[in-house]
N, C-alpha and C positions, 0 to 999 in steps of 0.2 A: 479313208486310210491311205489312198493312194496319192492324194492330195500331199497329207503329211509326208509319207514318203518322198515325194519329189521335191518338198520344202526342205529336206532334209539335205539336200546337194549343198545347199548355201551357210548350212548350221554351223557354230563355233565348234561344232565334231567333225566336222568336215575338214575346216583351217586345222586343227590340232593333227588328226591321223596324216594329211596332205603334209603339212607342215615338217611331223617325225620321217618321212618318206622322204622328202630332197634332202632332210639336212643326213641323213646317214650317209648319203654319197657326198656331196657340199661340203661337209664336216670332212670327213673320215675319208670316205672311196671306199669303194667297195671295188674291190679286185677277184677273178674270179680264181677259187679255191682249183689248184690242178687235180688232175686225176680225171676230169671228164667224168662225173657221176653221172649217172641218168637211172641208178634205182631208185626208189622212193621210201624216203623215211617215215615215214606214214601218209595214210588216204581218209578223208573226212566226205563220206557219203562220197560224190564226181570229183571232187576237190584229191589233187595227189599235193603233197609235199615234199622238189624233189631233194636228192644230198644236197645237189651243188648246192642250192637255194638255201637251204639250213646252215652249210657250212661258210656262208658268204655271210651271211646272219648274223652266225657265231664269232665268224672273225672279227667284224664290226664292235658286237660287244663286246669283244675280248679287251680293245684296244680303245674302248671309251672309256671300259671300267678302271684300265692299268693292271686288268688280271692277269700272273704267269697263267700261261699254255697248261704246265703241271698241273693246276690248279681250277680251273674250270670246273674238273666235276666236282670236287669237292666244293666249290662255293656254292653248286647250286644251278649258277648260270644257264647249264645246257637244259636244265628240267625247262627250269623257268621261260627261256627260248621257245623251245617245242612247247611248251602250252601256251604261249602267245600266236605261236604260229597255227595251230590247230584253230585256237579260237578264231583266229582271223579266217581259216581254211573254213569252218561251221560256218562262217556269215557268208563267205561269197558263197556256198552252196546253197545258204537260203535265199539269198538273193536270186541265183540263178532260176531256183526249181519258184519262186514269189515272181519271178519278172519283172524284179525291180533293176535298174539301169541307170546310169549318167545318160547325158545328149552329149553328142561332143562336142556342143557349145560350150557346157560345161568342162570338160578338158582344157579346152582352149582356153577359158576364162581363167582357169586356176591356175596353167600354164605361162600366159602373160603376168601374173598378177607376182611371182616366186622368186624372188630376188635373186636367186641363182642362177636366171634364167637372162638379168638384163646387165645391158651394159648402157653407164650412163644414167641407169635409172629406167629404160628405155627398152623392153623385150627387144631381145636379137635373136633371129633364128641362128644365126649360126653358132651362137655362145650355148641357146638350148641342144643341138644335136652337139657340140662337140662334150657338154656336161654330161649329157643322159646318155651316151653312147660308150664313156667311161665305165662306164656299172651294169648297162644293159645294153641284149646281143643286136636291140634297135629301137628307133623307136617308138613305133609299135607295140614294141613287147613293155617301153616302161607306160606308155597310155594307155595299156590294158590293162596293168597293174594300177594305173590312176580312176581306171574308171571304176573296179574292184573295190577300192579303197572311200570312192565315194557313194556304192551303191552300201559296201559295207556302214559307213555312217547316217546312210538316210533309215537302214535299219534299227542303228544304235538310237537313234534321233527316234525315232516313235518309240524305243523302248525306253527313252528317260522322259517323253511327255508327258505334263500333268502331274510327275511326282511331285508331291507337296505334301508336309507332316501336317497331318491333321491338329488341329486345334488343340484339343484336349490331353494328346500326347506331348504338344509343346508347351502347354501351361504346367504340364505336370513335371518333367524336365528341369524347367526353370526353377519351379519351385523347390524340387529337389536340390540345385543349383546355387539357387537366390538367395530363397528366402532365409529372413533373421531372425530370430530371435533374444526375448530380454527375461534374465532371470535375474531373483536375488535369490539369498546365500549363507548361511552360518557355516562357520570350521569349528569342527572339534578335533581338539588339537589334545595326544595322549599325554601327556606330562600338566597339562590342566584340570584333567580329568580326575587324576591323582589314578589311574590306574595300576593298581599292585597287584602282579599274578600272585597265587598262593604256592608252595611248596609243593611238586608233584611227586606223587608217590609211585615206585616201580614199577607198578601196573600203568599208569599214565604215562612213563616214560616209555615202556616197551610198546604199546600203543603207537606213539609216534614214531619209535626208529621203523617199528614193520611198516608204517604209511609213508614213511619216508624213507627206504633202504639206499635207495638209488646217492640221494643226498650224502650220506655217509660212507659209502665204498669206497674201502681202501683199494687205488689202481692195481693192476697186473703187474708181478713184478718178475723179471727172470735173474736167475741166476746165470752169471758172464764169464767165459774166460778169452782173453784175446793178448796176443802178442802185436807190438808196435814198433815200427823202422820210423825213427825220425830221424830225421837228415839233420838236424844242428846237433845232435848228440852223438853223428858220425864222421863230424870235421875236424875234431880237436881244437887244439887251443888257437886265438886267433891272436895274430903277432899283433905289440902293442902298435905298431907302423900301420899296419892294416887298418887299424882303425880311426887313428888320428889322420891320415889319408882319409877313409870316408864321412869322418866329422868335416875335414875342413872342404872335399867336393859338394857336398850337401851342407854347407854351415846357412842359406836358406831358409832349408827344412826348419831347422831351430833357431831361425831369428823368427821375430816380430818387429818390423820396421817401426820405427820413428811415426810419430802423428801429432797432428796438430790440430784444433778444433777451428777454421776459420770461417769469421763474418767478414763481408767485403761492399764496399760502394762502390759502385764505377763513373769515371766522371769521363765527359767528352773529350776536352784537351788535359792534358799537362799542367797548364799554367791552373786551373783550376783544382783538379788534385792537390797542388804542389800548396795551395792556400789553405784548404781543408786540411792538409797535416800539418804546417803549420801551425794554424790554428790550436791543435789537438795539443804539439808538442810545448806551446806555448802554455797552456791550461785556459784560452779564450774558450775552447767546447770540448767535448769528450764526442768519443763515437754515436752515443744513441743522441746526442745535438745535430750530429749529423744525418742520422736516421729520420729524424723527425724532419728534417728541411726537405729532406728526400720523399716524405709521406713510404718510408718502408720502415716493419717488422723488423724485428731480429729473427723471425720465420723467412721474411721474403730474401734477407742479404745471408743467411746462413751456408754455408758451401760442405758444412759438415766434417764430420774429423777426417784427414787425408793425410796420405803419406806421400812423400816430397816427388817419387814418381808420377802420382797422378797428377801435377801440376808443370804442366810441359811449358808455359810460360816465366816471365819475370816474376813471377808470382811465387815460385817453388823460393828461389832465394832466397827472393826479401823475408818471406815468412820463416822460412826452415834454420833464419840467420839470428832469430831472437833466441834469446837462450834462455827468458823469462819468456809472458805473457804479457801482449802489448800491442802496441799498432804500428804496422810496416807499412813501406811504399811512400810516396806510386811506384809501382809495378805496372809496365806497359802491357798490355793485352790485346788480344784482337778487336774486343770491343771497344776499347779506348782504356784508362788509366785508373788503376784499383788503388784502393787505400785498404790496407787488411788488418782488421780486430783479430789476431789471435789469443784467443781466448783459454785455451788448456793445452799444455803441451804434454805429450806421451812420449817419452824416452823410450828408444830402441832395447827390446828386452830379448836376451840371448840366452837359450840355453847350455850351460856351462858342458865340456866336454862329458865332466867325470860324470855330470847327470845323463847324458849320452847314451855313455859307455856298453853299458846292457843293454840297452835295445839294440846300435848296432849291431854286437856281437854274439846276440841272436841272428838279427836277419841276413848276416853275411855266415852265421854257421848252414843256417838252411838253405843257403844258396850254394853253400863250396858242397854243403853234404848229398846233397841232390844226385848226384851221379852213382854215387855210393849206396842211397838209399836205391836207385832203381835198381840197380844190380843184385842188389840183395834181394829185392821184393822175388825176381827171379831165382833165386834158392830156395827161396822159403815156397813158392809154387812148384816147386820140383821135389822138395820133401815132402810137401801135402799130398801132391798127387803121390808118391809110391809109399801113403798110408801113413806116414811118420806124425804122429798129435803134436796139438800145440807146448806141451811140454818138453817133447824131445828137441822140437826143432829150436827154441830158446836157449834150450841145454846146449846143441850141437852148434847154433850162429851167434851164442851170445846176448840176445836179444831178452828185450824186458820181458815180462810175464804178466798181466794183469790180471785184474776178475773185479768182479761185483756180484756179492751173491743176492743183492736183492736192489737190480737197475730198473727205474721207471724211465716210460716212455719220456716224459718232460720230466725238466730241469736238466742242469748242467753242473755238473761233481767237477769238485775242481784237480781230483785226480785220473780224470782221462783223457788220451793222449790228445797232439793237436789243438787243441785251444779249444773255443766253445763252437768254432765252426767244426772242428776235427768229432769235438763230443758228438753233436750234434748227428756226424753222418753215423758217429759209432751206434749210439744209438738207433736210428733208421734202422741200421745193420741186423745189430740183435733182435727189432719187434718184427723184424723181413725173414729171419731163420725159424727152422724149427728145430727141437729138440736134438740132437747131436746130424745137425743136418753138415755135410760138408759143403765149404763158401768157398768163394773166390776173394783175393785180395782188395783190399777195398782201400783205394788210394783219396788222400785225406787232400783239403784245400792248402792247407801247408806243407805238400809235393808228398809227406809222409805216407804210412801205409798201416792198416790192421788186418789181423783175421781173426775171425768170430767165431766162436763158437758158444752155442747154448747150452748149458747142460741141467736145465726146468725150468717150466713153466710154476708162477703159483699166480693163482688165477685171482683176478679181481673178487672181492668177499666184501660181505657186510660185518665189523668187526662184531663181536657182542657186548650188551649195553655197559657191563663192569669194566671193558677198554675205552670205550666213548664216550662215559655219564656226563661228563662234565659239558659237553659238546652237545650233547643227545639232552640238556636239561634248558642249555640255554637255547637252543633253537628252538623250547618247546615253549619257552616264555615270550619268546618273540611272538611265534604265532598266535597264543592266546591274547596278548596283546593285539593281534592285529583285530582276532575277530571279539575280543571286548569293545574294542573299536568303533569295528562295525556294527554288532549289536547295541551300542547308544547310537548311533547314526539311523539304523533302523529302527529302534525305536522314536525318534525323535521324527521321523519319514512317517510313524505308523500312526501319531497325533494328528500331522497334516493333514492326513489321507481319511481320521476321524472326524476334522470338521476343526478341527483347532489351527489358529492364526500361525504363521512363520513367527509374528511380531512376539506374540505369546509364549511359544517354544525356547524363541531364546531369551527372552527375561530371564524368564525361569532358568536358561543355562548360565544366567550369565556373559552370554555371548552379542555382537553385535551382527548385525546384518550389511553384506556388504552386495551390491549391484554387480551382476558380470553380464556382459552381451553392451547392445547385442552381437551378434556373433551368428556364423552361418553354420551350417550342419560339418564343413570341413575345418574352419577355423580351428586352430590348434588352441588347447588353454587346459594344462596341466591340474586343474581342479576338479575339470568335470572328465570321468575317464569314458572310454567308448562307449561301455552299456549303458552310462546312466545318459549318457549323450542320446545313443540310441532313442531311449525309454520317450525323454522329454522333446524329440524331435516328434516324435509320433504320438504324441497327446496335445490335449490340451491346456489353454492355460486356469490355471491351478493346481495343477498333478506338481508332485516330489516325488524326486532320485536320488539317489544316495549314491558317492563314490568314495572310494577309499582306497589312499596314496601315503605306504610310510608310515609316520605317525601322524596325519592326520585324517580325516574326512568331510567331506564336503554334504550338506544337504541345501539342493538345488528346486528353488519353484519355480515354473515357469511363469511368467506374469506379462506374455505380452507376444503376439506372435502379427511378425511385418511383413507380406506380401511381397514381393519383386516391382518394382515400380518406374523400371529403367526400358521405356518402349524401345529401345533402339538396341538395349540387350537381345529384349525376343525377337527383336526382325534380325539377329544376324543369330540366335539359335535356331531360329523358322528357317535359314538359309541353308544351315550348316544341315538339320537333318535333311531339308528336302535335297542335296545335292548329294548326302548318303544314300536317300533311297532311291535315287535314280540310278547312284551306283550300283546300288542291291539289285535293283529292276534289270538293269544290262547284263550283268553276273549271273543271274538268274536265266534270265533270255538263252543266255550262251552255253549255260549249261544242258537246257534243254535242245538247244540246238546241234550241241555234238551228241547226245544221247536218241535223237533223232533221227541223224544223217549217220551213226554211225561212226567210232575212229578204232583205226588198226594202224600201231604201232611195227616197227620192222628194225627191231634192236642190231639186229646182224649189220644195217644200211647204216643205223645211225653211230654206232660203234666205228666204221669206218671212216663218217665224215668227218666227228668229233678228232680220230685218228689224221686227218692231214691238216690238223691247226697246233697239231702239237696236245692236244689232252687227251 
């Protein structure tokens, strides 16, 4: 055991813990946290963990992760810290109280070996004391921290020896995994079937509304009353100058630039292009003559439809200058000399003022009324408060009056204030009140404002069948449909499972047999649904499943089950668990070992440290 243990100095747990240790100072720096702590945030058996030490920790992470200070505790981080640190604090205690140790040959080898450490490639002592003297008070104190760290890994290092997934756990995995299987297949399919539900009589219907009430409930609905301050309906009229002023600022807004659809060949010189149009204008080739000499597509030369700005070359003119569809250029280019197919051209489309005209003089009312409306929302909260209803205060400011006596949660009435974002919050508003509860003004996305009041509730209900029949009869034909369905499905499952052929079954339905698979146990395939998937993973072959999707159903036999047969699959799932269970094995280990050595916690200590990093 000791054996392993000291093999353990040299283990790729050794390079990995060593390795996180230089680079947090290397990387980062570690600077030390003022305040001079010297209490301890918790003790593990001999082992103390002090502030400073935690808070030096924390800062590190704070500043690898990009965490605000604010926000440390909430992500988690400082938990997560102090359990890494305790855990580390349990190992060097067992180490201490096992007598397990580094040589400081070993120091020194890991020492020389840390790239942090040379210059040149080439350990320098002087490069190591001026790094490790950075972060630690010498050093001494960081090669006592290095040997810590390696006695800690020769322990990790015997607690992950030998983990290896056993055999039969790993064949089972896999095949859970793997394996495939091959089914064939009949659909019965309801409209083949000639399925006709019968006429249900009001005991059959009332039957299903009571099994299905939930289905049929008409929503919660309250009855509303609310006054609204909108701001465009407290600007007045907007002068015709006003507007034709912000049609023509924004006449942008309401264009749709010009476009062209261009194809392009680019030739090296000039004198070559200039022959190629030629050519073209001559009628000796047309452009896809040209395409083909070129060996390109109308995909590969396609530049797609553009407008005359995205073309910051000679290229914008010559194309933008055809007034048909046709071939420009050359056009000089940075890559040399374009010859351009335009192919479709899109006329700049504008929209005319007078089509305009209303929307501007909406959004420049709710812009001029805005001031107006705030100041008012201010009267109308100084009437609520000294008890005045929403009635009066309408009466007394003028102001509109709504209601709804029967508002559902969803949908959007196209008579409530504010628009559908404005409905939207009115509503929130009303399902957030209760019964004559008094609110506060609730200012809308359109700067406007309401206030709500509820004056009942009528509570979510299942109508009675004489309101619903019609509703309540077709959803009952639906369903008996489904499970007529599925009853010739099962029965048709119930033959195969009697000793009778798939082949036989469907003759007799008329039906064909189709192959699916194979296919693994996650494979998606909309035919077979998860129970019947289930059913036929865990049998064997001959067994039938029945699924049923819609209007149709699937009966499924299994007819062929294929093993996993990829060796180099299972040597990297043999990998994968044995490097879990050595995880498991260390986790474990550590857990016993702070339940062993003992951990106290010192919330007051660590409250404080947490406090000089800002969280």
């Amino acid at each position: 055991m000791l054996d392993l243990l000291r093999r353990g100095v040299r283990s790729w747990v050794a390079k990995v813990l060593l390795g996180l240790l230089v680079a947090s100072f290397a990387v980062w720096g570690i600077g030390d946290i003022g305040g001079g702590f010297s209490t301890r945030v918790a003790t593990v058996g001999d082992q103390a963990i002090e502030a400073n030490l935690y808070a030096r920790v924390m800062r590190n992470e704070q500043q690898r992760y990009g965490i605000d200070p604010a926000d440390l505790r909430a992500s988690g981080l400082d938990r997560f810290v102090l359990a890494r640190m305790v855990r580390e604090a349990a190992l060097a205690d067992a180490a201490s109280r096992l007598g397990v140790s580094a040589p400081d040959e070993a120091i020194a080898r890991e020492a020389r070996q840390q790239p942090a450490f040379q210059v040149a490639g080439a350990f320098d002592a002087a490069q190591y004391q001026a790094t490790v003297t950075r972060a630690y008070p010498s050093v001494g104190a960081y090669e006592q921290t290095v040997r810590e760290t390696l006695a800690a890994a020769q322990i990790i290092g015997a607690a992950q020896a030998g983990a290896t997934a056993p055999a039969p756990m790993t064949d089972a995995i896999l095949r859970l995994r793997e394996e495939s299987r091959r089914f064939d297949a009949i659909t019965l399919r309801r409209d083949a079937l000639g399925l006709a539900p019968p006429e249900p009589d009001d005991a059959a219907l009332q039957a299903h509304l009571d099994a299905n009430a939930e289905a049929f409930e008409a929503p919660e609905r309250r009855d509303v009353t609310w006054i609204s301050i909108e701001p465009a309906a407290l600007a007045g009229d907007i002068p015709e100058s006003d507007l034709r002023a912000a049609y023509d600022a924004q006449l942008s807004r309401f264009s749709e630039p010009a476009t062209r659809a261009i194809d392009q060949i680019v030739y090296d010189t000039s004198a070559e292009a200039e022959a190629a149009a030629e050519r073209v204008r001559s009628g000796a080739a047309d452009f896809d003559a040209l395409l083909a000499e070129k060996r390109l597509t109308r995909a590969d030369a396609a530049l797609g439809p553009v407008r005359r700005d995205d073309l910051f070359d000679a290229r914008g003119e010559a194309a933008f200058a055809l007034e048909a569809p046709g071939v420009a250029g050359p056009a000089q280019t940075a890559g040399g000399f374009a010859l351009l197919d335009v192919t479709r051209i899109t006329p700049e489309d504008v929209t005319p003022f007078e089509a305009a005209r209303s929307l501007l003089a909406e959004e420049i009312a709710a812009e001029r009324g805005r001031p107006e409306a705030d100041r008012m929302a201010e009267e109308v909260a100084d009437l609520a408060a000294g008890g005045a209803t929403l009635e009066e205060i309408s009466a007394e400011l003028g102001l509109p009056l709504g209601g709804d006596a029967s508002l559902q949660a969803a949908g959007a009435p196209a008579d409530l204030p504010g628009g559908p974002e404005g409905a939207r919050a009115l509503r929130e508003e009303a399902f957030a009140a209760s019964v004559g509860e008094e609110r506060d003004l609730v200012r809308l996305p359109s700067g406007g404002y309401v206030l709500v009041r509820v004056n009942a509730v009528k509570p979510a209900v299942t109508p009675p069948l004489e309101a619903i029949r019609d509703a309540v009869a077709a959803d009952w034909r639906r369903a008996w449909a489904v499970d007529a369905l599925g009853e010739a499905a099962e029965a048709a499952r119930a033959r195969i499972a009697g000793g009778e052929t798939l082949e036989g079954v469907a003759d007799d339905l008329g039906l064909a047999i189709e192959p699916l698979g194979p296919m693994r146990r996650d494979d998606p395939d909309p035919r077979l649904g998860e129970d019947a998937r289930a059913a036929l993973f865990a049998a064997q072959p001959g067994a039938a499943a029945v699924s049923v999707a819609g209007a149709s159903a699937t009966v499924a036999v299994l007819r062929e089950i294929i093993p996993p047969s990829d060796p180099a699959a299972r040597e990297a799932l043999a990998r994968t668990l044995a490097a879990s269970l050595a995880a498991d094995q260390v986790d474990y280990l550590g857990r016993a070992l702070e339940a062993e050595a003992g951990v106290s916690i010192n919330q007051q200590a660590l409250d404080a440290a947490l406090a000089q990093i800002g969280a």
